[in-house]
Each structure stands twice: as C-alpha cells, then as structure tokens.
C-alpha positions as CSV (number, residue, x, y, z in Angstrom):
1,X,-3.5,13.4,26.1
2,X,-6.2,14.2,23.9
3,X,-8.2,11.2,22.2
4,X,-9.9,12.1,18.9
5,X,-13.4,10.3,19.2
6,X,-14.8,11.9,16.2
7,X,-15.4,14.4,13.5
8,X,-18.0,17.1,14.5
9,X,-20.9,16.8,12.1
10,X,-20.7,20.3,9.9
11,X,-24.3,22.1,10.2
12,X,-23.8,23.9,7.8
13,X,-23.0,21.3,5.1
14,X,-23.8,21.8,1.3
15,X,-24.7,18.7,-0.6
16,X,-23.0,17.1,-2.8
17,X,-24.0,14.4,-5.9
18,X,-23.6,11.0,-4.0
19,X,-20.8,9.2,-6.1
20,X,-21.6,5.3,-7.1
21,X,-18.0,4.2,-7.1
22,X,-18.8,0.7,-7.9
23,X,-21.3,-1.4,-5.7
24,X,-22.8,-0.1,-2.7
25,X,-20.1,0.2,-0.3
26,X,-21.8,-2.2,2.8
27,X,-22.5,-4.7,0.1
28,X,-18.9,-5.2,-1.4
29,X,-16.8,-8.1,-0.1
30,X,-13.4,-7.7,1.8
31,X,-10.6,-7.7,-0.9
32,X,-8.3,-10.0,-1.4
33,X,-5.0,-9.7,1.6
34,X,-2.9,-9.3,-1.3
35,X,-3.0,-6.3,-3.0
36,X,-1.1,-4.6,-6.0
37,X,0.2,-1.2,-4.8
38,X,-2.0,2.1,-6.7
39,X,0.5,4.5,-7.9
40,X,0.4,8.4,-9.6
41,X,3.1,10.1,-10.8
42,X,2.8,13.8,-10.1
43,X,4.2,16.4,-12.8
44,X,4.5,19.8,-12.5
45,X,1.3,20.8,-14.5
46,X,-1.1,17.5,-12.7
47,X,-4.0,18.0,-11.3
48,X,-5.2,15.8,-8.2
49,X,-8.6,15.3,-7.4
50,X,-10.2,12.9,-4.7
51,X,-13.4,10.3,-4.3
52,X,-13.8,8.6,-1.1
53,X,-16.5,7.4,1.3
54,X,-17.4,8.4,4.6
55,X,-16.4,11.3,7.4
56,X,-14.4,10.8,9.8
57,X,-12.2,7.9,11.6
58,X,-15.0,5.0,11.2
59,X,-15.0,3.6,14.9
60,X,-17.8,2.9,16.4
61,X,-21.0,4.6,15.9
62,X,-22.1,6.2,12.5
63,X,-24.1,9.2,13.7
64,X,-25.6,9.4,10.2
65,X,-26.0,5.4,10.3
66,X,-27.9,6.5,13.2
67,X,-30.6,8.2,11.9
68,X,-30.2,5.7,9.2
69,X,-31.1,2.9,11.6
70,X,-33.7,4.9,13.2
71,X,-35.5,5.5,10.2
72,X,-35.9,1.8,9.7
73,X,-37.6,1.4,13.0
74,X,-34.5,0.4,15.2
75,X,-34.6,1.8,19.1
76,X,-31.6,3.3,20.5
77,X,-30.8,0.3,22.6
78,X,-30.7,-1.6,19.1
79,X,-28.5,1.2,17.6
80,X,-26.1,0.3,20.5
81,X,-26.1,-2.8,20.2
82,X,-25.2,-2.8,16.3
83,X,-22.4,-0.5,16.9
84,X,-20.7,-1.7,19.9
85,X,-21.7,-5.4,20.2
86,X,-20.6,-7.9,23.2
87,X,-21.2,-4.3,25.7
88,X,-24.3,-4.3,27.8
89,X,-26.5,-1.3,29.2
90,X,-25.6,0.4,32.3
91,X,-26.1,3.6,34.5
92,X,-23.4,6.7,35.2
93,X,-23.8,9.5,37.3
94,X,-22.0,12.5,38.9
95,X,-20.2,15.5,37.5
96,X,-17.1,16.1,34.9
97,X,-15.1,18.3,34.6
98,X,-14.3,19.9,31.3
99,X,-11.4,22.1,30.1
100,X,-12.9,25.3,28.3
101,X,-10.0,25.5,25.5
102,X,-11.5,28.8,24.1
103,X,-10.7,31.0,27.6
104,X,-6.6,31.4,26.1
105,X,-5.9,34.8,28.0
106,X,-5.1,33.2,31.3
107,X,-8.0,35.0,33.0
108,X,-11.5,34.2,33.4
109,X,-13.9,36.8,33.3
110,X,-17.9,36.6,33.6
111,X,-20.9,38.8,33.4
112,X,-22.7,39.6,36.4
113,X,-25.9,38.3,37.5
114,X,-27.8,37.7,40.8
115,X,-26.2,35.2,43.0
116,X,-23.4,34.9,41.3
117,X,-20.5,33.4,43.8
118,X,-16.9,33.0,44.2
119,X,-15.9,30.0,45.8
120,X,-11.5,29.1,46.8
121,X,-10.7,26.2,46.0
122,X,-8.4,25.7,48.8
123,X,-10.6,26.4,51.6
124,X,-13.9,25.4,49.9
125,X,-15.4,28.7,51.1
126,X,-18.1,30.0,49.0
127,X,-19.0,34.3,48.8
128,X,-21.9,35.6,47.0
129,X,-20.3,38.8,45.4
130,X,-21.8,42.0,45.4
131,X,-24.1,42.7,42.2
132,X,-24.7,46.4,42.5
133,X,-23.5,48.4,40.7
134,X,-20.8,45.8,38.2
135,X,-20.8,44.6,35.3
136,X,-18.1,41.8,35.3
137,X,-16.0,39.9,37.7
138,X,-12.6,38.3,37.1
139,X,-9.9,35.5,38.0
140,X,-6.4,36.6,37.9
141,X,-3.4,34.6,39.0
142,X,-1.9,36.8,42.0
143,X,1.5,36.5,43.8
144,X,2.3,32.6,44.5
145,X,-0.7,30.5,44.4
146,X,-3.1,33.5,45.0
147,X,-6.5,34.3,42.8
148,X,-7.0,38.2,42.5
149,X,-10.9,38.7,42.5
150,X,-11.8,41.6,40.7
151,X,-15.1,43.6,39.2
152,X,-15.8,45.9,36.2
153,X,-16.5,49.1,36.9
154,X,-15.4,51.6,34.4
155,X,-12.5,50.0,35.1
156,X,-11.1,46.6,36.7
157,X,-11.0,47.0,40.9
158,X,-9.3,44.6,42.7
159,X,-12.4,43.4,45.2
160,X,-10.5,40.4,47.2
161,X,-7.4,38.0,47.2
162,X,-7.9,34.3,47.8
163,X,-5.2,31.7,48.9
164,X,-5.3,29.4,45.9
165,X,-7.5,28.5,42.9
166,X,-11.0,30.0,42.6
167,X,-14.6,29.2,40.7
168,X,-17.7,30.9,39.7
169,X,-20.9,29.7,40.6
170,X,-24.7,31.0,40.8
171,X,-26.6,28.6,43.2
172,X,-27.5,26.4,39.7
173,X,-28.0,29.0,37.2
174,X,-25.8,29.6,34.2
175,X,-23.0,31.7,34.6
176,X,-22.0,33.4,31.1
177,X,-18.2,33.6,30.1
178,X,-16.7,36.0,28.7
179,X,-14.9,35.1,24.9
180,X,-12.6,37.0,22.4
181,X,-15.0,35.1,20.0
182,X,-18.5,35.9,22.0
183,X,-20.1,35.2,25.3
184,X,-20.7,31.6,26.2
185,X,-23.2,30.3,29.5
186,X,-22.4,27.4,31.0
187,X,-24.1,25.3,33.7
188,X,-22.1,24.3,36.9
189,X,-19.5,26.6,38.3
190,X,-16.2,28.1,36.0
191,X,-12.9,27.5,37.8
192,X,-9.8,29.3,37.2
193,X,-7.0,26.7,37.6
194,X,-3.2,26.5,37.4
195,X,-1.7,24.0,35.7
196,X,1.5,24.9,37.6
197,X,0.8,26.5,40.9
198,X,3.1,29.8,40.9
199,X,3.0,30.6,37.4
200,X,0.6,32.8,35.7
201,X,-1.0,30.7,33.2
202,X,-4.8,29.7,34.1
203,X,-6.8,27.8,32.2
204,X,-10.8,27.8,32.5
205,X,-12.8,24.8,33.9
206,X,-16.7,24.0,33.7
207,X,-17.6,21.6,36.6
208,X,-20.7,20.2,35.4
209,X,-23.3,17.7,36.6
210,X,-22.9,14.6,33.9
211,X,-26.6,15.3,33.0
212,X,-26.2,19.0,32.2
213,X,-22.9,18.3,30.6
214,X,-24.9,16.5,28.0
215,X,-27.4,19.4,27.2
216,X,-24.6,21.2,25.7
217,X,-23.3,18.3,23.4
218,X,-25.7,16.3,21.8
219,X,-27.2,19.5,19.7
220,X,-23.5,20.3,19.0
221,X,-22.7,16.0,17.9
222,X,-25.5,15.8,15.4
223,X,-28.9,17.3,14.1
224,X,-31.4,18.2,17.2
225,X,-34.3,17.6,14.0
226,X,-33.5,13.4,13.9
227,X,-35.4,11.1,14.8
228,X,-35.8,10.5,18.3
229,X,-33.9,7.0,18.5
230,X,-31.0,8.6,16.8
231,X,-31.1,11.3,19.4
232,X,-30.9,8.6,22.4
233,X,-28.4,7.0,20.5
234,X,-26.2,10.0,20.7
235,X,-27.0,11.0,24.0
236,X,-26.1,7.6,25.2
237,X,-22.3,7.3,23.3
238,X,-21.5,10.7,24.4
239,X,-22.6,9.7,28.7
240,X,-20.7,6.5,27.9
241,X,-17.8,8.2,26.5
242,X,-17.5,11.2,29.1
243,X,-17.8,8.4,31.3
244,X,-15.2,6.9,30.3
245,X,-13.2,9.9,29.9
246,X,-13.6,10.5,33.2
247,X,-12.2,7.6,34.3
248,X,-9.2,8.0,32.4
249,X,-8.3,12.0,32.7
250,X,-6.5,13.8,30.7
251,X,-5.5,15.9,33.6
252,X,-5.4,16.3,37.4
253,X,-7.2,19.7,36.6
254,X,-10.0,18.1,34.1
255,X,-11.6,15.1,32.6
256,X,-12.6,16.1,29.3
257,X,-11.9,18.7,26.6
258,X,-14.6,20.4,24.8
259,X,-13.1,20.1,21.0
260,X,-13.4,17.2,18.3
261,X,-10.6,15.7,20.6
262,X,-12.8,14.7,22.8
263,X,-16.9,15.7,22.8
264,X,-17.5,19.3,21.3
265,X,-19.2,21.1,24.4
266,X,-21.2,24.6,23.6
267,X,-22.9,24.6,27.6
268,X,-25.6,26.0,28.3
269,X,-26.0,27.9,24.8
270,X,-26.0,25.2,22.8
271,X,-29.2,23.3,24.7
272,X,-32.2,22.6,22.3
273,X,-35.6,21.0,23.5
274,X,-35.3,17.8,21.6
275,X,-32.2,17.2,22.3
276,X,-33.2,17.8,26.1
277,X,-35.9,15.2,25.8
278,X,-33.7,12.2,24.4
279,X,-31.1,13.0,27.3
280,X,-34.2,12.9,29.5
281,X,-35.4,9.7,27.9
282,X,-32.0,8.3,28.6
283,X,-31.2,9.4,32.2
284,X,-28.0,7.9,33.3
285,X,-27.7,5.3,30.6
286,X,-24.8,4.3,29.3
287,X,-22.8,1.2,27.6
288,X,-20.5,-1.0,29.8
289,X,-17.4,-3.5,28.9
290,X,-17.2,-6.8,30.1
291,X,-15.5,-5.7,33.1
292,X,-18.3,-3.6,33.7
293,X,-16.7,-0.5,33.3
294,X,-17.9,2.7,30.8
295,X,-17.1,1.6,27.7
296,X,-15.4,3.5,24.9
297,X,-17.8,4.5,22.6
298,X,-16.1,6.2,20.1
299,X,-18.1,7.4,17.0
300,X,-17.7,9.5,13.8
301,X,-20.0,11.3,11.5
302,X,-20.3,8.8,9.0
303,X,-18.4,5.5,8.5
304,X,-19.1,5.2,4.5
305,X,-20.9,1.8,5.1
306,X,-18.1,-0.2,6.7
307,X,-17.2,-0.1,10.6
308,X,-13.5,0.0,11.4
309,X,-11.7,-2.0,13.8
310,X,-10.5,0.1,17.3
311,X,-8.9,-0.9,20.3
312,X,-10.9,-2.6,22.2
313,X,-13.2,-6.0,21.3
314,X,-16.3,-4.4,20.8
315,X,-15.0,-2.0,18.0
316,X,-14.9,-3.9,15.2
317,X,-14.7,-3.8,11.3
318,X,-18.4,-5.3,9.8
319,X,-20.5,-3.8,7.3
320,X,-22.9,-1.4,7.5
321,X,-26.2,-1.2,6.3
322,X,-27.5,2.0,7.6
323,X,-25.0,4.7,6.8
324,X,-26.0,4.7,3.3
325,X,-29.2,6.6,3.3
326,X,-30.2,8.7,0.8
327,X,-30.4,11.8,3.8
328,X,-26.5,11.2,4.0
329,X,-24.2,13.2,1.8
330,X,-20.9,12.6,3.2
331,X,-20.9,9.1,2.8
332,X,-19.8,9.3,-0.4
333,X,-18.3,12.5,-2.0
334,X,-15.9,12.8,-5.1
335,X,-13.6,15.6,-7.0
336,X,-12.2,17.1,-3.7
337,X,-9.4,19.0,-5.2
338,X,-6.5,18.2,-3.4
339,X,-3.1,20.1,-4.6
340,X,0.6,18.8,-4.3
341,X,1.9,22.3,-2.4
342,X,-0.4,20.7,0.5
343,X,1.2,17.4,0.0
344,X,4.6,19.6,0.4
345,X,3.4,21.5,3.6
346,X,2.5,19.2,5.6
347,X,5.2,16.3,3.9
348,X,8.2,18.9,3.7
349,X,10.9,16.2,3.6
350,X,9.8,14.9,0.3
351,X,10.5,18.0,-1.6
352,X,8.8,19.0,-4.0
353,X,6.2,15.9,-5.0
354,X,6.6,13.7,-7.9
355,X,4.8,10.2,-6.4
356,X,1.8,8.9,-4.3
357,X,1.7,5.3,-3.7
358,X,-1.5,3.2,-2.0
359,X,0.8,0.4,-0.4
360,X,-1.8,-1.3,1.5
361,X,-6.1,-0.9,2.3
362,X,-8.3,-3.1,5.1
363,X,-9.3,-4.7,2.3
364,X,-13.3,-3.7,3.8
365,X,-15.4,-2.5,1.0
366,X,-15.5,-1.2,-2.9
367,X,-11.8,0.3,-3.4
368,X,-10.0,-2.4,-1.7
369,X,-11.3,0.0,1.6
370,X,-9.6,2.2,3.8
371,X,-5.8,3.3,3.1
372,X,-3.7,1.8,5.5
373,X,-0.3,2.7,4.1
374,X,1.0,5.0,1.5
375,X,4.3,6.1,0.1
376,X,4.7,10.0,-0.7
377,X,8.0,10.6,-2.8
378,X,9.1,13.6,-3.8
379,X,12.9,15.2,-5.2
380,X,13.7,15.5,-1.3
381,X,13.0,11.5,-0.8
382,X,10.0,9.6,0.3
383,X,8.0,9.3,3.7
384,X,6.1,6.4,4.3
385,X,2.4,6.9,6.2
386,X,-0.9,6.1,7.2
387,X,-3.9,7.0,5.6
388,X,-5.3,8.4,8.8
389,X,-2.3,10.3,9.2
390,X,-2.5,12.0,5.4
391,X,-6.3,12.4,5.2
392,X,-5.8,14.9,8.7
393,X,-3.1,16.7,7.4
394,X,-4.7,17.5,4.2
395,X,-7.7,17.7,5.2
396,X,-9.7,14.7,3.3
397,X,-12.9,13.4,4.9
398,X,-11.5,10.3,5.7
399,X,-8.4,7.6,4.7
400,X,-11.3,5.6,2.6
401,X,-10.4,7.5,-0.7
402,X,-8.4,7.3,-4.0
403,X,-7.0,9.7,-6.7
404,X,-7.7,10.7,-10.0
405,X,-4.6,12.3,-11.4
406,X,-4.7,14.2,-14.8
C-alpha cells in the first residue's frame, strides 16, 4: 500500500512574510500534557483563515533544515546523524523497480531509437526491433497472457506476439515513453505488466539500476542549486528509503511508486549535474537500523522547527535548529484562507459547519504544537479527527496550525 514519506518540495514556490507567532518555534518548550480545548464557532457570514508552521508530515529529515544545516558547516553524514539518530552508515546496491503511475491507458508506447529491444518476460528472450522506417513501438495485452508488439507506421501494425509480459530496453540508453501529458526518458528497461494475468489492464514499470534511479529523484526532492552537503543528504535518505522500499514491496510487480507516496521519480529527464555529483559523492551509501537493515528514512519539506515522532526509534520528536533559516518560507506561513464549504466536502457527515474544536496538540513547540485531535461539528453532527487527517483533506501545509475566525 502506498506510504506517504513526504511532501514534494514546490519549485515553483512564491514567498511569503515569515510569521513570528510567538518565540522561535525550536526554542519554545513542550507544553504542558494538559491542555484546554481551542474552539470557533462558525456562522454563516465567518471567515476562516490559517497560521501554521512547517510543510509536510515532520518525520525525519527537514529538506530545508537541510540546507539549513549545511549552511552552518555540517557534512551530510552529520545531517544524518541529527535526523535519524541511533542508525549507522551503510552500503545498498542493485536495481528497483518502480511503478510509472502516469502510463493510465493500459498500453505502453515508446519512441524509436537505435537499439531499442523487446525482451518477454516469460522466456527472458531479448529482440532488437527493427528501426527503419517507425516511429513508435507498443505493448498491448493480447489474448490470455499474451503481449501484442506493434510499431507506428502511419498506422499501428501488429509486428509480433509474445507468450507473457514484455519490456523495453536499449542496451543502457534511455528509452522515452510516451505520455498524454508529454514524453518522458527513463533509464533501465519499461515493462508492460499485468496485475492480473488474462485481463487487459497493464500497468508500466521502470526497472532501474538503484544508482540511476536516483538521478531522476534527487533534482525532483529538493533544489539541484543547495549546497552540496544538503544534496548528499538527500541523495542518501532517498537510497535508504528505496532501499527500504524495496525490501518491503508494495507489489509482486514493483517496489516503489514514483508520486509523493513514495519518492517523486522524473527518470532520465529530470537528471541535473549537481545533483549527479552528490549521488556520485555518495555511491551506495545509505542509513541502517540496529538490525542492520535499510532504515526508513522518511523526510518532509520542512518540519517548522520541531521533528515529529514516527514509527520506528530513530524517528523521534526533538527540536530543531536548522529548519528555521531565513532561505525557508514554508516554515512558517499565515492567512491561508480556508472556507467551511471545504470543511463540508471532504467532512460531509457534519452538515453544514457550525464548530472546530483543537482537542489535543504534541505539546512540541509555540502553539501547544501539532494538532493531534480535533472535533468538526456541524447541523449533521460531529466527526472527531486528526490533524494529519484534516490538514490533507483541506489542503493545509501541515497539522501544526491554528485559526483565526472573524
């Protein structure tokens, strides 16, 4: 089942006036365990708006404390250390496999180029296809089990039949997919699989050395201009974390996805050089339990200056001085407009909305910290939640928030 690890950093992110809530956020001592309950009552005419700290779920490693960190002079190796203390350093190698979610038309379909190869998955024979005179090639489900391999040529030709499931390879070089929302290369070989042999329903699968994999996510998990150490940092939670993906599939067809659920992938496209040279830099390095196996190195864009707890020993809730830097805008942000028809959407059994309620916070931080539980009432009755839970369905930057109702 998909695992959120994270929120993609946005590139494309406008600033915003960094909010001083109270005292800086790292700085603040944990709240007393008891708490008085925060409540707004909500009236047809109110208006909600909404300050908060940080981006994402809070686990693990801040990728703007990391470049926080790594403009104060700490090394990658230290980065990992402060983030995911009591794990050790270690190596992984081999491939992954990852489940291209934006091939949806049950057919895979690339562009030609020299070398390019179809290899069935059943008999592990490989066939360099012809390149004169196409344009595309294509996986189809046929009758049964059976992969229909076809080329474009004014029209699609039906070229060859294979017994079972079938990939696309080109001797090392890229092989470019072809998207409804644009043509994407990828390193490794594309498979057409079937989730259920028989049916008709394919879904596309890059099958990747660990290495390459990498080029094609650490440009999409944070900002190829940081510093160097903040680069390694990244390159070495996303190994450790396909790693441990790997280890713990999300299917018998593939290891990994390639959204926010799990690492967001772009292949081959996506590569930039400095990002290249901190993978490089980093060659099979990644972070181990203390069983010695990958450890789970989840991370978010920006914690808001306090760590939260996960689920296993080396996640854990402490303050943190680096995410605060003046280079970070979403670890504080404030006015976010938030209305109660999206309360009502995504809450329908309340009704229509007439009271929000802050039951409980981790007590980590200015506010009181994170929202742990809440209370949404409305005409239809109430619903009690998380904060995790309402922050992704009304899409606030993270459960470390609270209202202003007028």
């Amino acid at each position: 089942m998909p695992r959120t690890s994270h929120l993609v950093i946005p590139l494309a992110l406008l600033s915003c006036t960094a909010l001083a809530l109270g005292a800086v956020p790292g700085a603040v001592a944990a709240a007393p365990a008891a708490q008085a309950a925060e409540v707004w009552t909500i009236g047809a005419g109110s208006t909600i708006k909404v300050d908060g700290f940080g981006y994402g779920h809070g686990r693990g490693m801040s990728q703007y404390g990391s470049e926080g960190a790594a403009l104060q002079g700490l090394t990658s190796a230290q980065i990992m250390d402060f983030y995911y203390p009591g794990t050790t350093a270690g190596q992984a190698k081999g491939q992954v496999k990852v489940w291209i979610s934006g091939d949806r038309d049950n057919v895979l379909t690339v562009l030609r180029r020299p070398g390019l190869a179809v290899r069935d998955l059943v008999t592990k024979k490989k066939i360099v296809l012809p390149d004169r005179n196409t344009r595309r090639w294509r996986l189809k489900a046929g009758s049964g089990t059976k992969t229909v391999v076809s080329f474009y040529r004014g029209g699609w030709v039906r070229w060859r039949t294979l017994g079972g499931d079938a990939e696309f390879t080109a001797g090392g070089a890229p092989v470019t997919l072809v998207l409804a929302t644009g043509n994407v290369a990828y390193r490794g070989g594309l498979a057409s699989r079937a989730p259920r042999p028989g049916r008709a329903k394919r879904i596309t699968v890059n099958r990747v050395p660990l290495e390459s994999y990498l080029r094609g996510v650490v440009p999409r998990e944070t900002f190829p201009s940081w510093h160097q150490a903040a680069l390694e940092a990244q390159a070495i939670a996303a190994r450790t974390y396909a790693a441990w993906d790997r280890s713990t599939p999300s299917s018998k067809l593939y290891q990994i996805c390639d959204t926010t659920s799990c690492q967001v992938y772009g292949g081959f496209s996506a590569e930039y050089a400095s990002t290249d040279t901190a993978i490089a830099a980093t060659r099979f390095s990644v972070r181990l339990d203390g069983a010695g196996k990958p450890a789970f190195t989840q991370f978010s864009s920006s914690n808001g200056g306090w760590t939260v707890a996960g689920s296993q020993p080396y996640l854990v809730a402490k303050a943190d001085p680096y995410d605060g830097w003046s280079g970070n805008k979403v670890g504080t942000w404030h006015d976010v407009p938030l209305t109660a028809g999206n309360v009502e959407r995504n809450y329908p059994a309340i009704g229509s909305l007439t009271k929000i309620s802050i039951d409980t916070r981790d007590g980590h931080g200015d506010l009181g910290g994170r929202v742990l539980k809440m209370t949404l009432t409305g005409t239809g009755g109430s619903v009690q939640t998380t904060g995790e839970d309402f922050r992704l369905r009304v899409g606030l930057r993270s459960s470390w928030f609270v209202l202003k109702v007028s």
